[in-house]
Predicted model as a PDB file, atoms N, CA, C, CB and O in Angstrom, pLDDT in the B-factor column:
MODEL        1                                                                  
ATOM      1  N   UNK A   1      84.286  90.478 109.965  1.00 68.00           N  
ATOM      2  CA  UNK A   1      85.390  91.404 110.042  1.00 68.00           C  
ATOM      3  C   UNK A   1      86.687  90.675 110.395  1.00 68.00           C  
ATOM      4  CB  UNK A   1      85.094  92.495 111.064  1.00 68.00           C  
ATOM      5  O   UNK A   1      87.757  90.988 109.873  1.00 68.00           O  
ATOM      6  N   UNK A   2      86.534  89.437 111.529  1.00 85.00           N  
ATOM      7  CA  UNK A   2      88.022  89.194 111.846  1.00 85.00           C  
ATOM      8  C   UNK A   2      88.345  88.286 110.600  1.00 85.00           C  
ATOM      9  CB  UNK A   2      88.348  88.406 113.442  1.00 85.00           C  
ATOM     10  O   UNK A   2      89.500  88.164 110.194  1.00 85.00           O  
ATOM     11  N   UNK A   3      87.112  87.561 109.922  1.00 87.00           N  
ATOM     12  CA  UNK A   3      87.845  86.749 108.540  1.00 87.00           C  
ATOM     13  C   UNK A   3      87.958  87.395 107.808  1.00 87.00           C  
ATOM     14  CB  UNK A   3      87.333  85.716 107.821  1.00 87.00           C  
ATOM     15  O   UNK A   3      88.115  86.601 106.881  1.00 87.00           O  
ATOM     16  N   UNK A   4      88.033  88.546 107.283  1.00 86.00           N  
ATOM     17  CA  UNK A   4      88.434  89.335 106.324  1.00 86.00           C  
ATOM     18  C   UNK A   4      89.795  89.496 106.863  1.00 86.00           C  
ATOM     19  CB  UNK A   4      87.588  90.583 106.078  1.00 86.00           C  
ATOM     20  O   UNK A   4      90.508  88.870 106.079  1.00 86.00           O  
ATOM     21  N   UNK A   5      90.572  90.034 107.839  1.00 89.00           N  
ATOM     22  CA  UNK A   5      91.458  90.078 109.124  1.00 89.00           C  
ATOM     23  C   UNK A   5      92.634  89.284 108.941  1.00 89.00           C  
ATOM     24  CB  UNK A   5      90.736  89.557 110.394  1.00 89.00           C  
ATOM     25  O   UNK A   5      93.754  89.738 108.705  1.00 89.00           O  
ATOM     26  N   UNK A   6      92.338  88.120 109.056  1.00 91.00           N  
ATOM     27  CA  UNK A   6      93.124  86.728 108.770  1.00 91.00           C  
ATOM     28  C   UNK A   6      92.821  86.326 107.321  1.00 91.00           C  
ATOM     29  CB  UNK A   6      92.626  85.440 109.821  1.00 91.00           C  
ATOM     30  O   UNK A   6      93.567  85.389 107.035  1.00 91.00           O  
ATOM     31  N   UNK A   7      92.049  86.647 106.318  1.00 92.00           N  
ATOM     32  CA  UNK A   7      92.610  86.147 105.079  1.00 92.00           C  
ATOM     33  C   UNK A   7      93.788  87.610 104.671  1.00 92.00           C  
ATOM     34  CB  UNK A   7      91.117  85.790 103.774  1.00 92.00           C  
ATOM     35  O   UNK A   7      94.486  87.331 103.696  1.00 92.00           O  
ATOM     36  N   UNK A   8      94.013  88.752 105.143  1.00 92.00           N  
ATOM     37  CA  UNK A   8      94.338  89.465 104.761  1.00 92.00           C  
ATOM     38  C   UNK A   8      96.113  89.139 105.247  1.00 92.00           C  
ATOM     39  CB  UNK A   8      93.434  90.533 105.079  1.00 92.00           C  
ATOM     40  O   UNK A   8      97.138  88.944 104.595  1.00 92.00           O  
ATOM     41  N   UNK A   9      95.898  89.186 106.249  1.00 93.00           N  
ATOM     42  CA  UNK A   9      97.364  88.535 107.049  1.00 93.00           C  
ATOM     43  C   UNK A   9      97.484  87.368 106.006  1.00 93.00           C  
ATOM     44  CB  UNK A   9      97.192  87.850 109.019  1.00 93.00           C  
ATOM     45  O   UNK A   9      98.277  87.548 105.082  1.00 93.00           O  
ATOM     46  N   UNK A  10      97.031  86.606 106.038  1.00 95.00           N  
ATOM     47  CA  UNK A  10      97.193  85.187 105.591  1.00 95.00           C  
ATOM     48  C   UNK A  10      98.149  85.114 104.253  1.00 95.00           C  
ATOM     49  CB  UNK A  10      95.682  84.543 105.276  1.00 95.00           C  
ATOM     50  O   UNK A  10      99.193  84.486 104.079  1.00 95.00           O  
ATOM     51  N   UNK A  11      97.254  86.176 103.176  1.00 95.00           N  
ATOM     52  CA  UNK A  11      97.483  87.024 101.879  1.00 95.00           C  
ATOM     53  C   UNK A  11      99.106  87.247 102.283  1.00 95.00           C  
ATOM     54  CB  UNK A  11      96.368  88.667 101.697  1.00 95.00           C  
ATOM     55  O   UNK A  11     100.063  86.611 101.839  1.00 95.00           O  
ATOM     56  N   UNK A  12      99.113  87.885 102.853  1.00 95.00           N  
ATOM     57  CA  UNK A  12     100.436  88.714 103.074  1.00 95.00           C  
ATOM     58  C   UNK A  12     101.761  87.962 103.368  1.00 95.00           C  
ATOM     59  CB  UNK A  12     100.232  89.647 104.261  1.00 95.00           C  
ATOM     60  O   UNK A  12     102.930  88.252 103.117  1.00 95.00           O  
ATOM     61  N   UNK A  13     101.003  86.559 104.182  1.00 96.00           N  
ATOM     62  CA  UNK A  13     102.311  86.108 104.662  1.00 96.00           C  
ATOM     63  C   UNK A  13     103.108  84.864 103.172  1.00 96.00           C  
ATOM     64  CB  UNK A  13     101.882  85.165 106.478  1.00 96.00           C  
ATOM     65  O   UNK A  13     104.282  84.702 102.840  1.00 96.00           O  
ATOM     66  N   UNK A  14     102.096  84.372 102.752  1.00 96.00           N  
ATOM     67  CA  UNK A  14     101.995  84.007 101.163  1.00 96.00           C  
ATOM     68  C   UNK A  14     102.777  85.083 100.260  1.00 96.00           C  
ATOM     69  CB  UNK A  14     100.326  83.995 100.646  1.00 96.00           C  
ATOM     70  O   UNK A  14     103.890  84.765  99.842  1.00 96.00           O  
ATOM     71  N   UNK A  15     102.394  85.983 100.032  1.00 96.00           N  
ATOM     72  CA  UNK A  15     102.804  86.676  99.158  1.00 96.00           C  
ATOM     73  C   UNK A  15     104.383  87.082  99.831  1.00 96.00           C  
ATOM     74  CB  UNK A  15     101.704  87.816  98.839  1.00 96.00           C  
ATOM     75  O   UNK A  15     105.330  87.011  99.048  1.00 96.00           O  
ATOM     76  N   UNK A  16     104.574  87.372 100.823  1.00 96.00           N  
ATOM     77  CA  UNK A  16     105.999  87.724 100.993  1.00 96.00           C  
ATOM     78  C   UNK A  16     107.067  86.400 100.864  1.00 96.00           C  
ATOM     79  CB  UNK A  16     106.126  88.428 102.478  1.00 96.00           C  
ATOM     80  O   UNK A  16     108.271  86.376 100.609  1.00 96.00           O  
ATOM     81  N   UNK A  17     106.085  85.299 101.157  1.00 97.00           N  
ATOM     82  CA  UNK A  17     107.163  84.241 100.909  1.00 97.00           C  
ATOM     83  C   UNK A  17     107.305  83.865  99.231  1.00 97.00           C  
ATOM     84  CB  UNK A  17     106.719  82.811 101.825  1.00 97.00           C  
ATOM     85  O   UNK A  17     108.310  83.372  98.718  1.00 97.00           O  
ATOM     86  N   UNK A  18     106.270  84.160  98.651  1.00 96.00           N  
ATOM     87  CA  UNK A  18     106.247  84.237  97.617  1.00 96.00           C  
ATOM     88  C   UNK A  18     107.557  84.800  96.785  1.00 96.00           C  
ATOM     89  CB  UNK A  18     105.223  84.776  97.546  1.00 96.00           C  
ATOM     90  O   UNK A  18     108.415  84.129  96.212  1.00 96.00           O  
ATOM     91  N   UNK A  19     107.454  86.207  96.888  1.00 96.00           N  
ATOM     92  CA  UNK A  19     108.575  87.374  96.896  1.00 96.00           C  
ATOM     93  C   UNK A  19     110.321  86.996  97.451  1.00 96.00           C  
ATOM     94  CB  UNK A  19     107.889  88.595  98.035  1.00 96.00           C  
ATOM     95  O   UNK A  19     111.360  87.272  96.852  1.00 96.00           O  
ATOM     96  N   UNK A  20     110.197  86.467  98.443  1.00 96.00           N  
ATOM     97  CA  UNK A  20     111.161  85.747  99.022  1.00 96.00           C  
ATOM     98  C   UNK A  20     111.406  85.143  98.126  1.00 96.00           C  
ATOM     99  CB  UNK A  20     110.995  85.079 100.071  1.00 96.00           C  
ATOM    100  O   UNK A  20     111.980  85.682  97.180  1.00 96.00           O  
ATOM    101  N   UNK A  21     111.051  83.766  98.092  1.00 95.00           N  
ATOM    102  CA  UNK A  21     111.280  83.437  96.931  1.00 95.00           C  
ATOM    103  C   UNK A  21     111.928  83.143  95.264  1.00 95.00           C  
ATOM    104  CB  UNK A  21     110.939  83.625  97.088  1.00 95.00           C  
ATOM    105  O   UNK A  21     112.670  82.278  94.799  1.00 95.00           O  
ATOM    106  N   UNK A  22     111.220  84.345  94.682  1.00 94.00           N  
ATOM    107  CA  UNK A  22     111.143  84.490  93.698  1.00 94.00           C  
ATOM    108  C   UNK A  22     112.485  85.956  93.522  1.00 94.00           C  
ATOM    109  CB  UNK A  22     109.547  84.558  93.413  1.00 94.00           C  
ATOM    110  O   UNK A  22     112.957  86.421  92.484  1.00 94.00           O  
ATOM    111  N   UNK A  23     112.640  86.169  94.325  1.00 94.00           N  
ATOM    112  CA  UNK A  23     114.171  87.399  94.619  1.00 94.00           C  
ATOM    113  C   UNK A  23     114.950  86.077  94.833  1.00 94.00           C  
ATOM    114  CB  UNK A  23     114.238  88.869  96.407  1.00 94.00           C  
ATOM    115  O   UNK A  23     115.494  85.687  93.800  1.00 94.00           O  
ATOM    116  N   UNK A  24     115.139  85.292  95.920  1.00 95.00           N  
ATOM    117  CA  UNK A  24     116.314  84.256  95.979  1.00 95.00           C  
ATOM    118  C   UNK A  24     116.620  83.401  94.366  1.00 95.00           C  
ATOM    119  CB  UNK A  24     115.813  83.015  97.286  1.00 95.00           C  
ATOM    120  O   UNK A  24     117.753  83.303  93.896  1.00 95.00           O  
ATOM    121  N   UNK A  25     115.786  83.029  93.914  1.00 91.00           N  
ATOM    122  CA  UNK A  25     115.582  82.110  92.876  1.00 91.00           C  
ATOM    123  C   UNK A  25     116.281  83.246  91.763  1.00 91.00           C  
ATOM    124  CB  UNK A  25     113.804  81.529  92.649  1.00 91.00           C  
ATOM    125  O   UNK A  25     116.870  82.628  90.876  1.00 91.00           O  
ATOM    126  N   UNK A  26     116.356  84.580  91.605  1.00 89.00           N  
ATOM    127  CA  UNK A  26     116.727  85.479  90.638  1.00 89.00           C  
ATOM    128  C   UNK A  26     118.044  85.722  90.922  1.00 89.00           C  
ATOM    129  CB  UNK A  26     115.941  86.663  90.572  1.00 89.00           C  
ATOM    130  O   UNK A  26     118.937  86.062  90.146  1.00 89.00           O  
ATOM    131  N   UNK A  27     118.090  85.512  92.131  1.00 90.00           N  
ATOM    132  CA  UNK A  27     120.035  86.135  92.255  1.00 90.00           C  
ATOM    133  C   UNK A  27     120.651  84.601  92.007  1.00 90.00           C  
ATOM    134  CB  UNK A  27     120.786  86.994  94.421  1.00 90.00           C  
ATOM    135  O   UNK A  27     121.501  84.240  91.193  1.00 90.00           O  
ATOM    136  N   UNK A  28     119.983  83.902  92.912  1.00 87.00           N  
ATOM    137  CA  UNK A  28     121.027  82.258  91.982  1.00 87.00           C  
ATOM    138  C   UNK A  28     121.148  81.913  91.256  1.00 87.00           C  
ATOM    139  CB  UNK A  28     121.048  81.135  91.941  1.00 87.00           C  
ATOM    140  O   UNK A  28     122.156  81.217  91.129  1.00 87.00           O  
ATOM    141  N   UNK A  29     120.041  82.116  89.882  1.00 82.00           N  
ATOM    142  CA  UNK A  29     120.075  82.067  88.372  1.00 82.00           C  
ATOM    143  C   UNK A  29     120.694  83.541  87.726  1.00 82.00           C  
ATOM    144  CB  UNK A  29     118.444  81.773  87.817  1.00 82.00           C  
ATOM    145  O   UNK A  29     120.721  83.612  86.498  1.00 82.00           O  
ATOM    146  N   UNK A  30     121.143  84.604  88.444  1.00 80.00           N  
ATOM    147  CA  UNK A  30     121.753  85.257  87.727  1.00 80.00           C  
ATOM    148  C   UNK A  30     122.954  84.854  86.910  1.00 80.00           C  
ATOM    149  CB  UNK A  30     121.929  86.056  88.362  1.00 80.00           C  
ATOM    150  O   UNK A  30     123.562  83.783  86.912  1.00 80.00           O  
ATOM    151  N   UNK A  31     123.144  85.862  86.266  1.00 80.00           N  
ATOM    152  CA  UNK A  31     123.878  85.939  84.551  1.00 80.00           C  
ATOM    153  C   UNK A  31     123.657  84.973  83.959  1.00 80.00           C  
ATOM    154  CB  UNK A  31     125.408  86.030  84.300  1.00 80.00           C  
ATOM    155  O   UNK A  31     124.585  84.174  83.831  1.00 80.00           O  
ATOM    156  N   UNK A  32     122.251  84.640  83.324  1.00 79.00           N  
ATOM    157  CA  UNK A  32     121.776  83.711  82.577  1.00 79.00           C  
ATOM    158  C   UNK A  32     122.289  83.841  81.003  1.00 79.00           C  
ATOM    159  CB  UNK A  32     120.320  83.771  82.762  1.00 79.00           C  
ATOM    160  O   UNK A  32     122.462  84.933  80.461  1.00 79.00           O  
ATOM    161  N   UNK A  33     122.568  82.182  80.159  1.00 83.00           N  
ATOM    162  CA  UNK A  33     122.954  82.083  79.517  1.00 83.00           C  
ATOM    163  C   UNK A  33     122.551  82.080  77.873  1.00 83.00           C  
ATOM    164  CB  UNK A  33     123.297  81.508  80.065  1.00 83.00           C  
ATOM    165  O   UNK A  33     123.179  82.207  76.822  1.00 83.00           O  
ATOM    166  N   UNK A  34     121.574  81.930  78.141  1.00 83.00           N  
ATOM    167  CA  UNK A  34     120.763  81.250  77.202  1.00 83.00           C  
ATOM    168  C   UNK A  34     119.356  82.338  77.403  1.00 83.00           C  
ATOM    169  CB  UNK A  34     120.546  79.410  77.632  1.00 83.00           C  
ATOM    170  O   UNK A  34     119.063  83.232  78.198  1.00 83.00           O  
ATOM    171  N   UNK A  35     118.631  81.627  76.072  1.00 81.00           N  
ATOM    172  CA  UNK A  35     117.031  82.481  75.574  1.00 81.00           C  
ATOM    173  C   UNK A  35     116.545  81.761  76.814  1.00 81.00           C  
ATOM    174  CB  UNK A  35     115.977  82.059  73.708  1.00 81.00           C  
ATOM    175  O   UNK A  35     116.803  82.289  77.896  1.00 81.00           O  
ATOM    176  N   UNK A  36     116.017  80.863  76.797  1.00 86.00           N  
ATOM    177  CA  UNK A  36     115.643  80.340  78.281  1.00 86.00           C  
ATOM    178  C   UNK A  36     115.685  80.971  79.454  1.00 86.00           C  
ATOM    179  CB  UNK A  36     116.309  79.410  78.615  1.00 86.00           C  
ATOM    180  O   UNK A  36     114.729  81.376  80.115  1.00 86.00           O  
ATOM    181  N   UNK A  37     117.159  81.061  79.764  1.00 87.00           N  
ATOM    182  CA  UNK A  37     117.617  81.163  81.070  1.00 87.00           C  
ATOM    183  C   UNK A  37     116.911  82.705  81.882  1.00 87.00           C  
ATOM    184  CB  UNK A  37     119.383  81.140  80.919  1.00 87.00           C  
ATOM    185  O   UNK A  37     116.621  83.010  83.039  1.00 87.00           O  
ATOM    186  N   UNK A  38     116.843  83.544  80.240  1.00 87.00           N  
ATOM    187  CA  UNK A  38     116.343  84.932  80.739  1.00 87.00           C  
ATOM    188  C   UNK A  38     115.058  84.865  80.963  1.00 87.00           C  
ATOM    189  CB  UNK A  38     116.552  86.065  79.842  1.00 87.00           C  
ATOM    190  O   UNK A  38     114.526  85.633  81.765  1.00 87.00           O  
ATOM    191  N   UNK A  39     114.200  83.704  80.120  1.00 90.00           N  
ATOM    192  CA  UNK A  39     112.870  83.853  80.403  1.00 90.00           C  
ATOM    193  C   UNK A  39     112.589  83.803  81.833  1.00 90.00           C  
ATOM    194  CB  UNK A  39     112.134  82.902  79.729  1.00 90.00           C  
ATOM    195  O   UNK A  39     111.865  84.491  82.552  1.00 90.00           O  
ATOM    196  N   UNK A  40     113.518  82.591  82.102  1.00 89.00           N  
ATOM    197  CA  UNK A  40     113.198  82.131  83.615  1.00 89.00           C  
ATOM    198  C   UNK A  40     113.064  83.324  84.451  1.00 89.00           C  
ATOM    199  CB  UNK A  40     114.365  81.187  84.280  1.00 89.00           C  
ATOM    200  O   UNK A  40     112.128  83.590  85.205  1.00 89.00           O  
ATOM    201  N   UNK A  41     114.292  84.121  84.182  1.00 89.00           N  
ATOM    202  CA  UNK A  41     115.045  85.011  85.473  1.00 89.00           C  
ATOM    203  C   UNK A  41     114.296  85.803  85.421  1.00 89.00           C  
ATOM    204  CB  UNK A  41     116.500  85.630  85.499  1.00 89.00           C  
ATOM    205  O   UNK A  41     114.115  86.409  86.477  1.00 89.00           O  
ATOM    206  N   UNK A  42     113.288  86.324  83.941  1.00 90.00           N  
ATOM    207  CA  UNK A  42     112.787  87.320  84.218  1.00 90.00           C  
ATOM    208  C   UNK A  42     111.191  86.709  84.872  1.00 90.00           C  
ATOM    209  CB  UNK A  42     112.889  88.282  82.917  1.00 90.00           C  
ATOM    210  O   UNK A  42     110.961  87.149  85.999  1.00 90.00           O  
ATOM    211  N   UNK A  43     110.568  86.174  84.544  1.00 93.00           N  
ATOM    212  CA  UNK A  43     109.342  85.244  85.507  1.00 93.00           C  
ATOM    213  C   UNK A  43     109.635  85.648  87.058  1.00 93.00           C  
ATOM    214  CB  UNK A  43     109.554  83.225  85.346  1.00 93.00           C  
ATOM    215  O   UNK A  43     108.781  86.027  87.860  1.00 93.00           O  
ATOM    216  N   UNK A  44     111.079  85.478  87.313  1.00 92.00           N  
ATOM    217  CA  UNK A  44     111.392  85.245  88.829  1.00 92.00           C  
ATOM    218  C   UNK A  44     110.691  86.675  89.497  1.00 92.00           C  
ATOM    219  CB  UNK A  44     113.304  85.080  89.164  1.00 92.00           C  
ATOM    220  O   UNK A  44     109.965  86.913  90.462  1.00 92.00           O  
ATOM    221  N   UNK A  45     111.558  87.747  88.048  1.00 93.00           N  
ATOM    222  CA  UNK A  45     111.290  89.211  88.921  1.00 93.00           C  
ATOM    223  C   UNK A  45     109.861  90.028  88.879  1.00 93.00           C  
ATOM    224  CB  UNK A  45     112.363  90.336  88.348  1.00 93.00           C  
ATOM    225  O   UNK A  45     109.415  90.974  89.527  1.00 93.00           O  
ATOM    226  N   UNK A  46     109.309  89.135  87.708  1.00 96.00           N  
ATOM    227  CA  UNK A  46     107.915  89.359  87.396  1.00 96.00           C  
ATOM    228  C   UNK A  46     107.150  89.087  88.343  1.00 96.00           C  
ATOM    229  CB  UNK A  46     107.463  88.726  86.388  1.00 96.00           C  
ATOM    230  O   UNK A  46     106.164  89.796  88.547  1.00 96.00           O  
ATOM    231  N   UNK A  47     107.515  87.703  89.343  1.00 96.00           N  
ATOM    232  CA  UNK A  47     106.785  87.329  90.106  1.00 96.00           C  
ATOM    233  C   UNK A  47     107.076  87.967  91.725  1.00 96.00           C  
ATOM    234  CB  UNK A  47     106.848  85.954  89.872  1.00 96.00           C  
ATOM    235  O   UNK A  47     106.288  88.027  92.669  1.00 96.00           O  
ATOM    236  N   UNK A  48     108.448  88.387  91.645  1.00 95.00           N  
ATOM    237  CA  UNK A  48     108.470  89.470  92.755  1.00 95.00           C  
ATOM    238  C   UNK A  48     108.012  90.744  92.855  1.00 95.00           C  
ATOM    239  CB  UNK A  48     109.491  89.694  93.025  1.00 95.00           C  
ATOM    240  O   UNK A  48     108.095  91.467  93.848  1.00 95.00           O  
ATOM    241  N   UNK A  49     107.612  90.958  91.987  1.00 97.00           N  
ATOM    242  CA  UNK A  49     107.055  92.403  91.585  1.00 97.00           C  
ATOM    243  C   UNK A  49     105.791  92.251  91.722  1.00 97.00           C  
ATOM    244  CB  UNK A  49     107.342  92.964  90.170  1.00 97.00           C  
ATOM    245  O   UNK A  49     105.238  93.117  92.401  1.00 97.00           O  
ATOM    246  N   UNK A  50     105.147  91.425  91.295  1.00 97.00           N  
ATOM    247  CA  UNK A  50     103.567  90.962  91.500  1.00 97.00           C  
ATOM    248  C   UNK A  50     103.211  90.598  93.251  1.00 97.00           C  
ATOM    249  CB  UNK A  50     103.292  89.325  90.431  1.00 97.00           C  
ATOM    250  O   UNK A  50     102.094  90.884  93.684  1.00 97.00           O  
ATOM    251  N   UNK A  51     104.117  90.045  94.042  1.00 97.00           N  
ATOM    252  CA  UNK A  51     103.561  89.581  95.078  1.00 97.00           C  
ATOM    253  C   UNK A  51     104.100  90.621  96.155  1.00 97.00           C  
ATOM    254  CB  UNK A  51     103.873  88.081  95.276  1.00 97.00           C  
ATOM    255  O   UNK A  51     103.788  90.492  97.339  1.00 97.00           O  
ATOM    256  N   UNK A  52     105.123  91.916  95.602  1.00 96.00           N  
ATOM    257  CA  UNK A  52     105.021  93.352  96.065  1.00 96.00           C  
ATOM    258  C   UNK A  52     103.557  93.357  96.090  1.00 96.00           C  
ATOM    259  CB  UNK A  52     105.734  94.559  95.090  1.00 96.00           C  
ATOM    260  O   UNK A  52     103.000  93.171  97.171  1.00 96.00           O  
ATOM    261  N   UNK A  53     103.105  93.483  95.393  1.00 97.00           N  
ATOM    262  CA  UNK A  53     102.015  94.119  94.604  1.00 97.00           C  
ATOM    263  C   UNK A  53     100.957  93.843  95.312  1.00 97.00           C  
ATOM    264  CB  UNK A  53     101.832  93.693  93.205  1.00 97.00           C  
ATOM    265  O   UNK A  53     100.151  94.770  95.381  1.00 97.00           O  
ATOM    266  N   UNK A  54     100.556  92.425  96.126  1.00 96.00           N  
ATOM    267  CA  UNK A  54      99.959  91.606  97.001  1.00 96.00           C  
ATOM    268  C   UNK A  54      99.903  92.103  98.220  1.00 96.00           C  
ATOM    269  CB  UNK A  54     100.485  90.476  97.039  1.00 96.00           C  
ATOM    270  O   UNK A  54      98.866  92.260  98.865  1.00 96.00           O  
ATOM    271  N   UNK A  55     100.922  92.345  98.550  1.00 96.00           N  
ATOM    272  CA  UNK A  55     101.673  92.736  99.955  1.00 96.00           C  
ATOM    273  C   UNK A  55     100.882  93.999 100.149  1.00 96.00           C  
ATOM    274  CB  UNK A  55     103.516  93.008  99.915  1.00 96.00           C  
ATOM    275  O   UNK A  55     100.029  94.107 101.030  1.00 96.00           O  
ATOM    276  N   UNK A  56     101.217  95.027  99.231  1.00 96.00           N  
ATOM    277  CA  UNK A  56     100.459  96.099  99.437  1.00 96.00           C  
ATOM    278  C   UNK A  56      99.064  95.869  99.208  1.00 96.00           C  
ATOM    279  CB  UNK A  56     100.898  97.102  98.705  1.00 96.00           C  
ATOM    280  O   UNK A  56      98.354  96.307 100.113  1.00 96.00           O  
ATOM    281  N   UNK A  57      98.451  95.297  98.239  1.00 95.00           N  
ATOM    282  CA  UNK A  57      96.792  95.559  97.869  1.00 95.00           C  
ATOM    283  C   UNK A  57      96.228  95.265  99.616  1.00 95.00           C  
ATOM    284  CB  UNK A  57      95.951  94.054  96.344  1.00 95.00           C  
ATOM    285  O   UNK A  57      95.340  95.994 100.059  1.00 95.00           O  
ATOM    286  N   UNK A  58      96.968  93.912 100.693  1.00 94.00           N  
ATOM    287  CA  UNK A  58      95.775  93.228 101.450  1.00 94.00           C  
ATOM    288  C   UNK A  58      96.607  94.202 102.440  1.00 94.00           C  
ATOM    289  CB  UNK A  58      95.473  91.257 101.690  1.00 94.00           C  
ATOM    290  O   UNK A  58      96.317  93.748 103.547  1.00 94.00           O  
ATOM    291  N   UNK A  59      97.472  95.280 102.643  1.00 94.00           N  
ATOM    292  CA  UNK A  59      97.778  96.015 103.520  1.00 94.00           C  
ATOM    293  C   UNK A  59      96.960  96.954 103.360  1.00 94.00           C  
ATOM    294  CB  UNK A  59      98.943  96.314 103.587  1.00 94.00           C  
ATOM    295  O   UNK A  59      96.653  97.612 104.354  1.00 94.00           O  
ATOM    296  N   UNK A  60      96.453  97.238 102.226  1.00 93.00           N  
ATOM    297  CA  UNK A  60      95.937  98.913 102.400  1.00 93.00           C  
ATOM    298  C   UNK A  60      94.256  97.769 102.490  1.00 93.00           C  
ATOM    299  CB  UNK A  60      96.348 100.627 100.466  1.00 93.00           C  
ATOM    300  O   UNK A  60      93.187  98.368 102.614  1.00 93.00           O  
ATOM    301  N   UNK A  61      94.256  96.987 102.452  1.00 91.00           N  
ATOM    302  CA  UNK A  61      92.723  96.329 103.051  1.00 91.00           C  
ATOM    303  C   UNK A  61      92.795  96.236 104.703  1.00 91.00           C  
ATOM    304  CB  UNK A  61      92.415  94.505 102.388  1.00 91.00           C  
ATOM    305  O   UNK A  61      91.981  96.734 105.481  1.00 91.00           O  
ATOM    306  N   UNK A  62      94.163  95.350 105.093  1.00 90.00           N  
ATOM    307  CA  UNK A  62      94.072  96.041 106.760  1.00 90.00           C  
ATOM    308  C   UNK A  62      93.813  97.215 106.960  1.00 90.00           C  
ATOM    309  CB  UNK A  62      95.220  96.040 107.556  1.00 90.00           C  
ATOM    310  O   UNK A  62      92.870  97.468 107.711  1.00 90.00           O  
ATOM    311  N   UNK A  63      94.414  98.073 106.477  1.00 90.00           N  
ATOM    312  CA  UNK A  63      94.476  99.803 107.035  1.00 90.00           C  
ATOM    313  C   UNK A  63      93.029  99.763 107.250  1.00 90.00           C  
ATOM    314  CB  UNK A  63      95.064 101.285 105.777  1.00 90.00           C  
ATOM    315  O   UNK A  63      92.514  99.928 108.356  1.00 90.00           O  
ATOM    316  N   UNK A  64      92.221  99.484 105.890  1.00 87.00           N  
ATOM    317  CA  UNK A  64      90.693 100.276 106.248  1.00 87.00           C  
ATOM    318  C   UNK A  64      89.482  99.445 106.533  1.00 87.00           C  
ATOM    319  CB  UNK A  64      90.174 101.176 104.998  1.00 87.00           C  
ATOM    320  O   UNK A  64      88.351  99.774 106.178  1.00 87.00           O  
ATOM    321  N   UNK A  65      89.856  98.030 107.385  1.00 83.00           N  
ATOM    322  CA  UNK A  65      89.104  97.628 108.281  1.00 83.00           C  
ATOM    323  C   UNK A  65      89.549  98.397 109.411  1.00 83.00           C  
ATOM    324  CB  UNK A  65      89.103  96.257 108.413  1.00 83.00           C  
ATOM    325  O   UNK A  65      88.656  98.989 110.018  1.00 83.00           O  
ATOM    326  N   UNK A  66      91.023  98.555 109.937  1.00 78.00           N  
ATOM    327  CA  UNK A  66      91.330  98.924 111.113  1.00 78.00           C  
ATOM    328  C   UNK A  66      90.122 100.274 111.297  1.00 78.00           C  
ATOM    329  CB  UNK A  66      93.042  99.263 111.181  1.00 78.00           C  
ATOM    330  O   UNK A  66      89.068 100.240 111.931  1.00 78.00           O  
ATOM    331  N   UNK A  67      90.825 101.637 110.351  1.00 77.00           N  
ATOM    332  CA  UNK A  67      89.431 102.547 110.247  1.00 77.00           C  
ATOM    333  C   UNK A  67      88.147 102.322 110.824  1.00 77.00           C  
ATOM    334  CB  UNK A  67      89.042 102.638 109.013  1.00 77.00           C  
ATOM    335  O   UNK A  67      87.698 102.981 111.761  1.00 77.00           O  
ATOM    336  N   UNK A  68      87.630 101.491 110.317  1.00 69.00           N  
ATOM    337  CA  UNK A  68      86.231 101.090 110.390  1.00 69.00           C  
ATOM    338  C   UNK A  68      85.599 100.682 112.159  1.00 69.00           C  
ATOM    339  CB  UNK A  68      86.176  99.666 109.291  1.00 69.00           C  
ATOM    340  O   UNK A  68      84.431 100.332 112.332  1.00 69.00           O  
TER     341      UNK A  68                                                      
ENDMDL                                                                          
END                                                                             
């Protein structure tokens, strides 16, 4: 139970830096120029959106060890 616990935290703290990240990296490459440039920018938000996505899946896994 507590390693499920700490990979879940663990998850989370990864993924928000992740997110961090990948939001900073999108506003400094904003108004991209080029076919490229959008691929990039959009990867950036793809990948902030995904490690949202993280954030929540190993939160609602805390919630229902806490339950338990």
């Amino acid at each position: 139970m507590k390693v499920e616990k700490l990979k879940s935290w663990a998850m989370i703290i990864v993924a928000a830096a992740a997110c961090f990240l990948a939001v900073w990296q999108s506003v400094v490459r904003w108004k991209p120029c080029s076919g490229m440039d959008w691929m990039i920018w959009t990867m950036d938000i793809a990948c902030a959106v995904i490690s949202i996505a993280y954030v929540a899946k190993y939160a609602l896994i805390l919630k229902r060890s806490k339950q338990n």
